[in-house]
C-alpha positions as CSV (number, residue, x, y, z in Angstrom):
1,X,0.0,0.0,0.0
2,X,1.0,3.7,-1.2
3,X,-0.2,7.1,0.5
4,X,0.9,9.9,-1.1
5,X,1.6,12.7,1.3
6,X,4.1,15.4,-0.5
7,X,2.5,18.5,-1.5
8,X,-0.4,18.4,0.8
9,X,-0.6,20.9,4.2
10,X,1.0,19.5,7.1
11,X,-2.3,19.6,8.9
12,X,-3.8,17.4,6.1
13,X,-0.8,14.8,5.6
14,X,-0.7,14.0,9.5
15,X,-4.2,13.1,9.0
16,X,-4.2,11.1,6.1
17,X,-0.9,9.1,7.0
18,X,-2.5,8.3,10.9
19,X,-6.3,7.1,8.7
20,X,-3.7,5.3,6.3
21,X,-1.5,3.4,9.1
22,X,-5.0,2.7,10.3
23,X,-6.5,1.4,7.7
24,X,-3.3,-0.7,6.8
25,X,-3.7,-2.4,10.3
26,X,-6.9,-2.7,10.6
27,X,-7.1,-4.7,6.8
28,X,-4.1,-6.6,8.1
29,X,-1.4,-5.0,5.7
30,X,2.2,-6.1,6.9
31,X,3.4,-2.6,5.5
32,X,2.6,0.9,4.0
33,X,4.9,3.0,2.1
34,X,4.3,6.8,3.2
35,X,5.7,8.9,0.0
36,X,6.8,12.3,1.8
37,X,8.9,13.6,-0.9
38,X,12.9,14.9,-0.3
39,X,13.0,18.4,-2.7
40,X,10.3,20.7,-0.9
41,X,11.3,20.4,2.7
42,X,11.4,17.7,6.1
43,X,8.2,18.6,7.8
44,X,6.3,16.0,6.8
45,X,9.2,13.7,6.6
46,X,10.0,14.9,10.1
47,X,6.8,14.3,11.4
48,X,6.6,10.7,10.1
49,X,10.2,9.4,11.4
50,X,10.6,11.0,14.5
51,X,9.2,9.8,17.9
52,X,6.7,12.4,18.6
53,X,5.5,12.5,15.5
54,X,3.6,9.9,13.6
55,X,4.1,7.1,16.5
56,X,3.0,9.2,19.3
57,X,-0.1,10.0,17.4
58,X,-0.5,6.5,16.6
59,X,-0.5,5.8,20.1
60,X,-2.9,8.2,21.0
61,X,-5.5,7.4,18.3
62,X,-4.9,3.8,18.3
63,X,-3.4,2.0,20.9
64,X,-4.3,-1.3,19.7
65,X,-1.8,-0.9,16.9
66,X,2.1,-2.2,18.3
67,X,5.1,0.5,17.9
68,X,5.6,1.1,14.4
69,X,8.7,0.3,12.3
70,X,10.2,3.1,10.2
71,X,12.7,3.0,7.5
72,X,13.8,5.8,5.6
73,X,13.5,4.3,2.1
74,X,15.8,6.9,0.4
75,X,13.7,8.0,-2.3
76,X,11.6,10.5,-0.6
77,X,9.4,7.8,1.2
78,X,9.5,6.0,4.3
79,X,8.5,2.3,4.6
80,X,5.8,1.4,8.1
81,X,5.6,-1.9,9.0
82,X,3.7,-3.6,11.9
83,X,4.9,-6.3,14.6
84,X,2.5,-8.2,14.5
85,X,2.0,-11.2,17.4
C-alpha cells in the first residue's frame, strides 16, 4: 500500500498518513509505504520518522496498533511496517 503525502498541508498529511497506518492495520497490511517527498522540505518527513511525530499520534489514536517500524526508504518515502503477534 502507497499514500501519497508530498504536497499536501502538514495539517492534512498528519491526517491522512495516521487514517492510512489505520486502515493498513486494521485490513491486516504487513506494511505501507508513506511517499513524503525529499526536494520541498522535512516537515512532513519529520513528522513521520521522529518519535513524537507519527508514532505518538498513533498511540494516541490507536493503541491497539504495536510501535511502528520506520525505515527511511531513500527515495523521498518511508517504509511502516507492523509487529505483528
Amino acid at each position: 500500500m502507497k499514500v501519497d503525502l508530498h504536497g499536501l498541508p502538514l495539517s492534512e498529511a498528519k491526517l491522512k498518513a495516521q487514517v492510512a497506518v489505520g486502515e493498513a492495520w486494521t485490513n491486516a497490511i504487513s506494511s505501507i509505504e508513506l511517499v513524503h517527498g525529499h526536494n520541498l522540505g522535512t516537515a512532513i518527513k519529520d513528522y513521520i520518522q521522529q518519535d513524537n511525530g507519527l508514532r505518538k499520534d498513533m498511540e494516541m489514536v490507536y493503541p491497539e496498533i504495536p510501535t511502528l517500524k520506520l525505515k527511511d526508504n531513500g527515495l523521498g518515502s518511508t517504509i511502516v511496517r507492523f509487529k505483528r503477534h
